[in-house]
TIPAKOL-99564 format. One record per residue (C-alpha): x, y, z; residue in one letter; residue number from 1. Coordinates in pm, 1 decimal. Layout:
       east      north         up   residuo   num
          X          Y          Z         a   NUM
...
***
This chain:
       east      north         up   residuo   num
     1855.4     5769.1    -5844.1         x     1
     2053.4     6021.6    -5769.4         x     2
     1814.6     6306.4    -5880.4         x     3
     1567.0     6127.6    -5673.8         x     4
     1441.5     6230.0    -5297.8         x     5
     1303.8     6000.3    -5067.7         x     6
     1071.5     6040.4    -4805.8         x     7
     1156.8     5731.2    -4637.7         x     8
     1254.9     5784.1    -4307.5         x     9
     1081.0     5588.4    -4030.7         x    10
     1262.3     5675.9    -3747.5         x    11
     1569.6     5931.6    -3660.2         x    12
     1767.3     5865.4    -3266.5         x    13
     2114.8     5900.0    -3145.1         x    14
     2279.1     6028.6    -3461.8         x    15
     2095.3     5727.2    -3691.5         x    16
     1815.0     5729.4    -3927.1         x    17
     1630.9     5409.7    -4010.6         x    18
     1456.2     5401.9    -4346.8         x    19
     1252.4     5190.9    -4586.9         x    20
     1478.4     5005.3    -4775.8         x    21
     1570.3     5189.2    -5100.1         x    22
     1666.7     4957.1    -5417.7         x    23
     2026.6     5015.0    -5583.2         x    24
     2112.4     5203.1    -5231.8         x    25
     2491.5     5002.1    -5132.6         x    26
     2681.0     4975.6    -4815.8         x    27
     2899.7     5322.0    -4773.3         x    28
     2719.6     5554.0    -5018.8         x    29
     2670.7     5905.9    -4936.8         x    30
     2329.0     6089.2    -4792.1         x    31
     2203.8     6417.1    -4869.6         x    32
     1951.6     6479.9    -4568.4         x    33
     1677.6     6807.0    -4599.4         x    34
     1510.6     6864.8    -4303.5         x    35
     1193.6     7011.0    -4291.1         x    36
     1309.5     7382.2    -4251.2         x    37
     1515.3     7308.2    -4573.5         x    38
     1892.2     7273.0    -4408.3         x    39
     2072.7     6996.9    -4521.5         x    40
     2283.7     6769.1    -4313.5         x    41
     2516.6     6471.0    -4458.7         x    42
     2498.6     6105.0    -4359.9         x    43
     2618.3     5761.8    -4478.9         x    44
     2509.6     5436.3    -4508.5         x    45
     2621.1     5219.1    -4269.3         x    46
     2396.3     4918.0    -4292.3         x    47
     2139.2     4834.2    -4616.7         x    48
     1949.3     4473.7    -4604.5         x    49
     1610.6     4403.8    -4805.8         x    50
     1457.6     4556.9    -4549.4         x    51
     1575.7     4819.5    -4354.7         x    52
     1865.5     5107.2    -4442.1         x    53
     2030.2     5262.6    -4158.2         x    54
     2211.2     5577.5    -4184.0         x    55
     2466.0     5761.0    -4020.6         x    56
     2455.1     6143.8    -3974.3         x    57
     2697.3     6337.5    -3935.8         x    58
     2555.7     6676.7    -3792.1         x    59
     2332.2     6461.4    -3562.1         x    60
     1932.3     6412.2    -3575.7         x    61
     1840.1     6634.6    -3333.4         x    62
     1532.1     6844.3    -3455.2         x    63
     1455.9     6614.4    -3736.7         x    64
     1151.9     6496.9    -3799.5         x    65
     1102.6     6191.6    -4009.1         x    66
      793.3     6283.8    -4144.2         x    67
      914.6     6553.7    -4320.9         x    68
     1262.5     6497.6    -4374.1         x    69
     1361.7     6447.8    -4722.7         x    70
     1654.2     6245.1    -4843.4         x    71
     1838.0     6198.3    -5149.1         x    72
     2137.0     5872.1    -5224.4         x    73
     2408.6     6049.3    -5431.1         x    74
     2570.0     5716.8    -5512.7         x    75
     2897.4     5732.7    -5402.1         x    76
     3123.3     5724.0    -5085.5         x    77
     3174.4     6015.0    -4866.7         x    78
     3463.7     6203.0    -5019.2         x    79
     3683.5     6506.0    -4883.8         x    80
     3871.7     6765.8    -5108.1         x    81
     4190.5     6821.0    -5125.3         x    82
     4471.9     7097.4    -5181.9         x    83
     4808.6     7182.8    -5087.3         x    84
     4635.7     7462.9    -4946.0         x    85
     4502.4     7189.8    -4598.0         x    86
     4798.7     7265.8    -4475.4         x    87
     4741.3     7595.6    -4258.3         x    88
     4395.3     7521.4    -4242.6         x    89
     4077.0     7416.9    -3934.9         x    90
     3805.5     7168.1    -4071.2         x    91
     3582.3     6959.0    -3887.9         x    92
     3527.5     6627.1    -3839.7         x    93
     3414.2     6581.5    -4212.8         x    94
     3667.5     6833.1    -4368.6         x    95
     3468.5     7110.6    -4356.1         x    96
     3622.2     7452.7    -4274.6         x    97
     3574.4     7572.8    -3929.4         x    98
     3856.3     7856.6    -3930.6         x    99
     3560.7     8114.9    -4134.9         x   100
     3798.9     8104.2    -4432.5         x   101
     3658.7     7975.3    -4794.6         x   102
     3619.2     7655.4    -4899.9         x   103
     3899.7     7456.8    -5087.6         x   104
     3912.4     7502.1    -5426.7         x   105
     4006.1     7146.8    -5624.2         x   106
     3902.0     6891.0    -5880.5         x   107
     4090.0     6624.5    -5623.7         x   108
     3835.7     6467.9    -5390.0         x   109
     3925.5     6133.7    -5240.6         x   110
     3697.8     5853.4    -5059.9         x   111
     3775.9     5882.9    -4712.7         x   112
     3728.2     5508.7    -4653.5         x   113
     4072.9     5448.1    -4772.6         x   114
     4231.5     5112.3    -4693.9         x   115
     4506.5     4991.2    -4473.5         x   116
     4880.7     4965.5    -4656.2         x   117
     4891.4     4639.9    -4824.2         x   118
     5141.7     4467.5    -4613.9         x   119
     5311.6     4337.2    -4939.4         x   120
     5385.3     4694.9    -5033.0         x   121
     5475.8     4812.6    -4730.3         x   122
     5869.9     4940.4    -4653.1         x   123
     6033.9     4881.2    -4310.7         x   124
     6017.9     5221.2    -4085.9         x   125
     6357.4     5341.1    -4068.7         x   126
     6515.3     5719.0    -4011.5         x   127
     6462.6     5900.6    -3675.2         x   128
     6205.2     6106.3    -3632.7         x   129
     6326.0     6458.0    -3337.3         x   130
     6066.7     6487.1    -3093.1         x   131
     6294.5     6737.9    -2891.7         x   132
     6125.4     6505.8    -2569.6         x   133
     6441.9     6335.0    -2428.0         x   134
     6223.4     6050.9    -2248.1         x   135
     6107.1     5988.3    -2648.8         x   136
     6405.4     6051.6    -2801.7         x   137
     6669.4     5904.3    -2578.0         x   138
     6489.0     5590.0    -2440.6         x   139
     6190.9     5515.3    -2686.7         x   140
     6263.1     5690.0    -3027.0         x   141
     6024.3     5761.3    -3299.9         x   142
     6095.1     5639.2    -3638.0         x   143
     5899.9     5741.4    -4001.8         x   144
     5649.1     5477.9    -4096.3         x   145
     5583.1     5399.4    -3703.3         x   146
     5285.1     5396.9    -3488.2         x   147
     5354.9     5515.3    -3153.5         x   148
     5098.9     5584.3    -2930.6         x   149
     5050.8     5745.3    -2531.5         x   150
     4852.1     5599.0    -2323.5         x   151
     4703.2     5824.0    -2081.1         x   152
     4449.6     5892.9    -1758.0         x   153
     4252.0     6083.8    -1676.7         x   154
     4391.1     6468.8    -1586.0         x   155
     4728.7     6392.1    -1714.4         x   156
     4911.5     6634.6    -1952.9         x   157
     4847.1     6448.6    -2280.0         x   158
     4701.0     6695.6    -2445.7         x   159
     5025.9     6967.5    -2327.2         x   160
     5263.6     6645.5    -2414.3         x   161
     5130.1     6627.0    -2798.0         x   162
     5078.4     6963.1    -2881.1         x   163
     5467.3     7002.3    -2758.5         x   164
     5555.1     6704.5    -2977.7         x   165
     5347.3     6866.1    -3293.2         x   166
     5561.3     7236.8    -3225.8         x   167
     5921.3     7045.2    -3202.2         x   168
     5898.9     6724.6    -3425.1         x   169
     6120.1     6744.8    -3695.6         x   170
     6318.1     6532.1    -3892.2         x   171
     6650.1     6606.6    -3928.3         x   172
     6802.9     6782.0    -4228.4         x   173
     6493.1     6713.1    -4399.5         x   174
     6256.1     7004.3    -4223.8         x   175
     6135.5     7121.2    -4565.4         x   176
     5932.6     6750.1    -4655.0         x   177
     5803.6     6754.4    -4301.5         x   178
     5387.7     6831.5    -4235.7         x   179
     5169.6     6721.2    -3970.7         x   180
     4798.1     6614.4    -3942.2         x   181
     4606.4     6681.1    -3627.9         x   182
     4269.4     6520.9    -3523.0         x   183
     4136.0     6579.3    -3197.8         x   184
     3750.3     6449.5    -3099.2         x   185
     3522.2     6515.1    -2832.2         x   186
     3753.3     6834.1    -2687.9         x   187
     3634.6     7118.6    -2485.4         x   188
     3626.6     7481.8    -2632.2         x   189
     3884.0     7586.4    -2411.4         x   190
     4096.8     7275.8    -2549.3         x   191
     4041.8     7348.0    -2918.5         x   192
     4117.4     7709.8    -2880.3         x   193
     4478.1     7628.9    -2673.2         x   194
     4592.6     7397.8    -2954.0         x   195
     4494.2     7636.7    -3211.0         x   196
     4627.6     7951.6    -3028.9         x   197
     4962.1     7749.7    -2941.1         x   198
     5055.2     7593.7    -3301.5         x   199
     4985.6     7977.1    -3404.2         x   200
     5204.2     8133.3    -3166.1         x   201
     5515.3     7900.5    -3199.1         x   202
     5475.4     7956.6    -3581.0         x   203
     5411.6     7569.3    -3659.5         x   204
     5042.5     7611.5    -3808.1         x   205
     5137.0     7647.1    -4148.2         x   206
     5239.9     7304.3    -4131.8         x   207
     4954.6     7184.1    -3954.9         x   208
     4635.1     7068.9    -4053.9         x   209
     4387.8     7027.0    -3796.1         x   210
     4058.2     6804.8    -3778.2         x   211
     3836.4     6925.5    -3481.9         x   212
     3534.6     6763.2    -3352.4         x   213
     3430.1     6962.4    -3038.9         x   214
     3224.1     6814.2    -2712.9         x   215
     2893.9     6963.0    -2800.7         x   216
     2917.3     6827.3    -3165.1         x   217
     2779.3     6530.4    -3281.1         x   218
     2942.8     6250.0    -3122.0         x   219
     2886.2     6067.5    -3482.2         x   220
     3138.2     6287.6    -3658.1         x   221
     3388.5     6104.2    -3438.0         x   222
     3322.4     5815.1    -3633.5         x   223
     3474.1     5977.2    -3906.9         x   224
     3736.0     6191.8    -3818.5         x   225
     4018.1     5988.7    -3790.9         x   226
     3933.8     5863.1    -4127.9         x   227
     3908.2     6216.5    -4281.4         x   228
     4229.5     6325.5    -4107.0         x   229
     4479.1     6022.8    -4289.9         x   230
     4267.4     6048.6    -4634.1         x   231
     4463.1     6347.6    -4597.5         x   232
     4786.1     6278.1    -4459.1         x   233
     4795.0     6015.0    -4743.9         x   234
     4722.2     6246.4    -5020.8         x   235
     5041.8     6494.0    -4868.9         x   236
     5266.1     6147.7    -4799.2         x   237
     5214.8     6014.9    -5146.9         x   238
     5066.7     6237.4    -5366.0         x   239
     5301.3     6530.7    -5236.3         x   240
     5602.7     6291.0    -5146.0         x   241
     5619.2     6449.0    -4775.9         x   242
     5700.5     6285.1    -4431.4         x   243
     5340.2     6345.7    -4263.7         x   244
     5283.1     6289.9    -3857.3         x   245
     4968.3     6235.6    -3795.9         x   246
     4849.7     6294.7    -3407.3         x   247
     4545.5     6150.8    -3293.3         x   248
     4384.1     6265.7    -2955.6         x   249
     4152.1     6101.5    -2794.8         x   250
     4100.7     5773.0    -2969.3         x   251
     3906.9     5655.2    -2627.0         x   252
     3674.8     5907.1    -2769.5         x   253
     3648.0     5755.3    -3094.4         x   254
     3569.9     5382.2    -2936.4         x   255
     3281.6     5522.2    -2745.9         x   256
     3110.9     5674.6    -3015.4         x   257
     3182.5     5338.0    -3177.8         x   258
     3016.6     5142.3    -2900.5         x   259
     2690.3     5425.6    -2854.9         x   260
     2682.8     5357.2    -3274.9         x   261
     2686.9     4964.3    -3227.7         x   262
     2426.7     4934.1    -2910.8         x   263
     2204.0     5188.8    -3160.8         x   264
     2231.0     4942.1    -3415.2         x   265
     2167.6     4635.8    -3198.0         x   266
     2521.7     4502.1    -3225.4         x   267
     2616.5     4222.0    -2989.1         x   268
     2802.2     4376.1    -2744.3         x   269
     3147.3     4225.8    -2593.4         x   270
     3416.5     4354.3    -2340.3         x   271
     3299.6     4648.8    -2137.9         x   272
     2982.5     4684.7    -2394.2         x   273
     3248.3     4714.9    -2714.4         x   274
     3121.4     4566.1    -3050.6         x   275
     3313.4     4216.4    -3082.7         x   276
     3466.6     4425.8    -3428.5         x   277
     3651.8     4677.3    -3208.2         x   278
     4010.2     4551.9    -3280.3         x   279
     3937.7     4562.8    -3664.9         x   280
     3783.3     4883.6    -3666.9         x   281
     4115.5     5039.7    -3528.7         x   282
     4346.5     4849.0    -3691.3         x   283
     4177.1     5025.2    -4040.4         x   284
     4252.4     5320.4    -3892.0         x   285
     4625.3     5233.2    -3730.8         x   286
     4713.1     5070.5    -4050.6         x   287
     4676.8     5343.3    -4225.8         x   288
     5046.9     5475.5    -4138.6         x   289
     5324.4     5316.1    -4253.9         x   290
     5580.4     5349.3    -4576.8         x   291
     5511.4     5212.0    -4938.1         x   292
     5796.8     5088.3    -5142.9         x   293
     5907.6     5342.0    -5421.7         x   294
     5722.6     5641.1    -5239.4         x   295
     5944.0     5871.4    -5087.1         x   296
     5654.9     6006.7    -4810.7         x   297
     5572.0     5810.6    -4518.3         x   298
     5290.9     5861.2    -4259.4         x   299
     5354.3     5844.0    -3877.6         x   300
     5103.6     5828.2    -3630.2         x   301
     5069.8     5914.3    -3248.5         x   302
     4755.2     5811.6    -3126.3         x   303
     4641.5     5949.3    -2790.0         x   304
     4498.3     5654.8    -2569.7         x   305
     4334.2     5790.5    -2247.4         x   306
     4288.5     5480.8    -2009.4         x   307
     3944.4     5426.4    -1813.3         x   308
     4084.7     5424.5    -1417.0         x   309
     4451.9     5416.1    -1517.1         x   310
     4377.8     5072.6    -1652.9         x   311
     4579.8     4974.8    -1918.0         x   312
     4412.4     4666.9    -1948.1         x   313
     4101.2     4829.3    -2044.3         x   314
     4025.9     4695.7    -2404.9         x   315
     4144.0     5047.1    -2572.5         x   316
     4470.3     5046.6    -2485.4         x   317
     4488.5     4661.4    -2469.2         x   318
     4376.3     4633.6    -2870.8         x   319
     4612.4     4904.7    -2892.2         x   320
     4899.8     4762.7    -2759.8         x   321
     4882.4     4464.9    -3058.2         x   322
     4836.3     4681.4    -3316.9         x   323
     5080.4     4950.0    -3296.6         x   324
     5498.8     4913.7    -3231.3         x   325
     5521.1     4991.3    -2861.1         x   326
     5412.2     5272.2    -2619.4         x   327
     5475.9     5562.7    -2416.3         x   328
     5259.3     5541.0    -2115.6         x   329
     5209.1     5886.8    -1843.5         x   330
     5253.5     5840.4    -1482.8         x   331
     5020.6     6009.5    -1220.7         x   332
     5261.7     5929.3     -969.1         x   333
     5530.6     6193.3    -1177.3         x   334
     5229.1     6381.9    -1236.2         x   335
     5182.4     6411.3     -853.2         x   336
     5537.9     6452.8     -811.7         x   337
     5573.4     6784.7    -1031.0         x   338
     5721.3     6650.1    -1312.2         x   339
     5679.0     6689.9    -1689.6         x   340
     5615.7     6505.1    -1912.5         x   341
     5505.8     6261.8    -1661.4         x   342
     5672.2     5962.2    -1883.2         x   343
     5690.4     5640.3    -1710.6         x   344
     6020.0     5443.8    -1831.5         x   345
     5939.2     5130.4    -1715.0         x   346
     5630.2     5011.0    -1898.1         x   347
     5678.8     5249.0    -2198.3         x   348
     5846.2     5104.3    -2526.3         x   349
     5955.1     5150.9    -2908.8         x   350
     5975.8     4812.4    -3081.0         x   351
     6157.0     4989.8    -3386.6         x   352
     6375.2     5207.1    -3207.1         x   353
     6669.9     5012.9    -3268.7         x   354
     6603.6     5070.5    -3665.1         x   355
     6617.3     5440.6    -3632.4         x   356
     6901.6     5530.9    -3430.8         x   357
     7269.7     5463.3    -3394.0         x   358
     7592.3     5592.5    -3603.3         x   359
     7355.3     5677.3    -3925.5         x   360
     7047.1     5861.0    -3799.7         x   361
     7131.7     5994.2    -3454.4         x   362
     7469.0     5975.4    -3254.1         x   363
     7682.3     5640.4    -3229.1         x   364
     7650.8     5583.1    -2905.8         x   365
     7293.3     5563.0    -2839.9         x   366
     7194.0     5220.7    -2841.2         x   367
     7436.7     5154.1    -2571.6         x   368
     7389.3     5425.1    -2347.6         x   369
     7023.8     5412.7    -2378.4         x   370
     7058.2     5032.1    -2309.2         x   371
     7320.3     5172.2    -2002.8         x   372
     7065.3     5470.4    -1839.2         x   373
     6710.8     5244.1    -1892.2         x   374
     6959.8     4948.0    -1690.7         x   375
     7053.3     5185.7    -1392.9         x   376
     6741.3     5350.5    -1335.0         x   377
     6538.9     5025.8    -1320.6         x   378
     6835.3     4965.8    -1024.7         x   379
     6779.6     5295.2     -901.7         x   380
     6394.2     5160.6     -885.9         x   381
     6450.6     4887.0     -705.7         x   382
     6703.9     5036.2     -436.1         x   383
     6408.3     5294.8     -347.9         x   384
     6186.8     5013.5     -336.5         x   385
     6440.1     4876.0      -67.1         x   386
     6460.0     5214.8       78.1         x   387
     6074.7     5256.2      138.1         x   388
     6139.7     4887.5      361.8         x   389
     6452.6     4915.2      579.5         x   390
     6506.0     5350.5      556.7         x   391
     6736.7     5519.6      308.7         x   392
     7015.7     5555.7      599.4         x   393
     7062.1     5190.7      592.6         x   394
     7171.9     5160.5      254.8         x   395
     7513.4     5106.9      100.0         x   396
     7723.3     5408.6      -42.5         x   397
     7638.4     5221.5     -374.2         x   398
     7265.0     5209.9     -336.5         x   399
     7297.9     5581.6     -239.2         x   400
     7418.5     5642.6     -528.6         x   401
     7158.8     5511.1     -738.4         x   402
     6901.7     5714.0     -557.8         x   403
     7023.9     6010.7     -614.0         x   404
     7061.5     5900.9     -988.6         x   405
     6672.8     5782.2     -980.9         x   406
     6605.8     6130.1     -842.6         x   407
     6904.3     6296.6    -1079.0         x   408
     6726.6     6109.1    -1363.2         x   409
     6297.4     6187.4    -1319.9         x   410
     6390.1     6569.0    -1221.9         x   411
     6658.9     6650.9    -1551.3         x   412
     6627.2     6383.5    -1821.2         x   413
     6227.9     6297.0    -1816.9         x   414
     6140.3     6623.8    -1676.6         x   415
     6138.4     6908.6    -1887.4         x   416
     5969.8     7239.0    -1977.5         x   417
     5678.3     7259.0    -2164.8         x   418
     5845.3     7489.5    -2443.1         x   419
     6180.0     7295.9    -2385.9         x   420
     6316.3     7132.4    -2673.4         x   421
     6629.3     6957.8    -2683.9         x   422
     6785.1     6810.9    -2987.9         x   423
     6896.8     6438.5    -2985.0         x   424
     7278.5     6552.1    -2879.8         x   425
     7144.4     6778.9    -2584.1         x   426
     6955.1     6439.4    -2480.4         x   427
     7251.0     6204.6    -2538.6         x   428
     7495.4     6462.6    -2359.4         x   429
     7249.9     6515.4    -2055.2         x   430
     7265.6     6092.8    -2075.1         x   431
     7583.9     6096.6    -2003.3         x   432
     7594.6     6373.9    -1744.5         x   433
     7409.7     6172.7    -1520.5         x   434
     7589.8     5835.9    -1575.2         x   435
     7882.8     6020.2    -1464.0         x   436
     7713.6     6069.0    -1108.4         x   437
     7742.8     5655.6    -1073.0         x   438
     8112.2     5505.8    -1108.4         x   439
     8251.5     5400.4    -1402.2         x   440
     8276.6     5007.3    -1288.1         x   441
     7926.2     5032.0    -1312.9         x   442
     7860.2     5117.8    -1658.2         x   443
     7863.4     4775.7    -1822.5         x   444
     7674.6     4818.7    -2116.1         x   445
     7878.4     5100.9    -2277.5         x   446
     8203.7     5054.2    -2416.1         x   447
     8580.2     5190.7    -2329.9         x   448
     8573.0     5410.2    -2604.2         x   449
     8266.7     5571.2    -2527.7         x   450
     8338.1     5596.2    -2127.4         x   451
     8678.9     5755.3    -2230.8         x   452
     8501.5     5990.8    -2483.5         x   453
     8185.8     6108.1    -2244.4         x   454
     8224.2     5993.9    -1901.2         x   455
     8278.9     6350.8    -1695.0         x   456
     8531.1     6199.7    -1406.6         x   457
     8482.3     6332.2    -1096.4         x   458
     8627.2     6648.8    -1039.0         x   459
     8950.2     6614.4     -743.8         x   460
     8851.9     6772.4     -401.7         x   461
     9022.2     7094.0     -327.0         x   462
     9298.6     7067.0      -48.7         x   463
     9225.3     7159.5      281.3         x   464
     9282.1     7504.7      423.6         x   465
***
């Protein structure tokens, strides 16, 4: 069969083609597609009954018509090559090259319909993973094996927040087994071309490889992507043995060509016009990441989340939120304030941040003063809530004091330059900087030996002329 073209095809919309059922043709198996000026374009099969076979393509149907399009079932699952040599490197959304450099060269190509870790084999995430983002770091640290997503809106920095997190991640002492995986789908030009011009200029690219699908491409390549982009983050975390972070942006993107895919194919539709098999189709893809016991490479995501109307109820993030360990979520209301990264405390959260930190991995103080700083700013949150009622003049000298931390806290410790990195100490020392603007009767969650160690006393006023 594979020698064997078809002309089959009854009808070609939206990135589909529907043909005359082939026999021997299975679920998954790669498509060779000739169009009638004799360019070929690449599909898969994505649903095959007695009847019908319906097939995805990846460079879109646009211009094809079925009546003279020819196409041939190579008999096997869509596969991607791979190298050392990815590393450095611009491919699309199905691992083709789109930096105008050659082709890799390699007998290795694996089917990029890998399957989630067995949970059996899977190791506990462990071992702190630098961000050089103190609102990451300090309050809701990253750890290898996790999956830590950002949930987004509209016109927030996202896209500025993970390319800064792709420059500065590092682990620790271990720089040298360190690479990163970036995907990005449905992104402007202008986007694309900052992301590439930025890893480039901070010198990071050579550890990079990036997985582009653009806005004007075909909005089926999204489908994908993401499954392209950790075929190969798996082949350098366990083929290579290296500590891979893979960062996903926008995976809104990805659900909606999902749901334009499923209303194509007739799917019964469910929240918002989703396919009822929305939380299973990214929990393949989030399940991906994780360690394996007896491998020595571990894959970390960041998926990007951007939330319909600041809703983070919308069924995205929401499906999100149970599948991955925790959250960082932007504010608008930073945003609108001035501040960078925009990250709002509150409502954001790493459920395995307590495995990756402390006296073996970062600084041994840092549960406790992270537990300390999260305490007094949600007090500093409530006295401006109280402030906004009766007036900030009728406060107590106490609840004074906590606003000015609240401010003291959004303007230093979450806000911070764009090209700012700060290693875990600057974040931990900048922690305590600020504690010391509240008195030391107040800081309940730390211990003696760490308020006599850090706590800056108050400096004595000078004497009166």
């Amino acid at each position: 069969m594979k020698d064997i073209e078809y002309r089959c095809v009854d009808a070609a919309r939206g990135g589909l083609m529907f043909l005359r059922a082939v026999p021997g043709v299975g679920l998954g198996e790669r498509v060779r597609v000739v169009d009638s000026h004799g360019q070929e374009r690449t599909g898969q099969v994505i649903r095959a009954t007695e009847e019908l076979l319906l097939v995805q393509v990846f460079e879109g149907t646009d211009h094809l018509n079925p009546e003279e399009t020819w196409v041939r079932f190579l008999g096997e699952p869509f596969h991607i090559t791979l190298a050392p040599g990815i590393l450095g490197r611009v491919f699309n959304g199905i691992g083709q090259p789109r930096d105008q450099r050659p082709e890799l060269l390699s007998n290795l190509r694996r089917n990029v319909n890998g399957s989630p870790v067995n949970p059996a084999a899977r190791a506990y995430p462990r071992e702190f993973i630098e961000t050089g983002v103190s609102a990451i770091d300090g309050l809701n640290s990253l750890v290898r094996g996790q999956k830590l997503p950002i949930f987004s809106g509209s016109g927030l920095p996202h896209n500025e927040l993970a390319a800064q997190i792709v420059r500065q991640a590092r682990l620790p002492g271990e720089e040298s087994d360190f690479a990163i995986v970036f995907a990005a789908m449905g992104m402007s030009h202008n986007e694309a071309r900052f992301f590439e011009e930025n890893f480039e200029a901070s010198g990071v690219l050579g550890k990079v490889a990036m997985f582009i699908n653009l806005a004007d491409d075909p909005v089926i390549e999204r489908l994908i992507l993401p499954r392209t982009a950790l075929t190969a983050a798996e082949y350098l975390a366990f083929d290579r043995d290296m500590h891979v972070l893979v960062v996903i942006t926008d995976m809104t993107q990805y659900a909606s060509a999902l749901r334009e895919v499923a209303t194509a194919k007739g799917d019964v539709p469910s929240r918002k016009g989703y396919p009822g098999y929305l939380y299973s189709d990214l929990a393949e893809i989030y399940e991906r990441a994780g360690r394996i016991k007896a491998r020595h490479g571990s894959i970390t995501m960041v998926p990007v989340v951007s939330m319909p109307s600041d809703d983070i109820t919308h069924p995205i993030p929401d499906l999100t939120g149970y599948i991955t360990e925790g959250q960082i979520v932007l504010s608008r209301e930073l945003h609108n304030q001035g501040v960078y990264p925009p990250i709002n405390i509150p409502p954001s959260l790493s459920r395995l941040m307590k495995d990756g930190i402390g006296k073996d991995h970062t600084r041994e103080d840092h549960p406790r003063v992270a537990s300390q700083i999260y305490a007094s700013y949600a007090r500093a949150l409530e006295v401006r809530n109280l402030a906004s009622i009766i007036g900030a003049e009728e406060l107590s000298s106490s609840d004074q004091q906590y606003l000015d931390f609240g401010s003291s806290f959004e303007a230093r410790f979450v806000g911070q330059g764009a090209e700012e990195g700060r290693s875990i100490g600057q974040t931990l020392d900048l922690c305590w900087e600020l504690l010391s603007q509240l008195p030391r009767q107040e800081l309940t969650r730390v211990s003696e030996a760490d308020l006599a160690r850090y706590y800056v006393s108050e400096r004595e006023e000078a004497p009166a002329a």
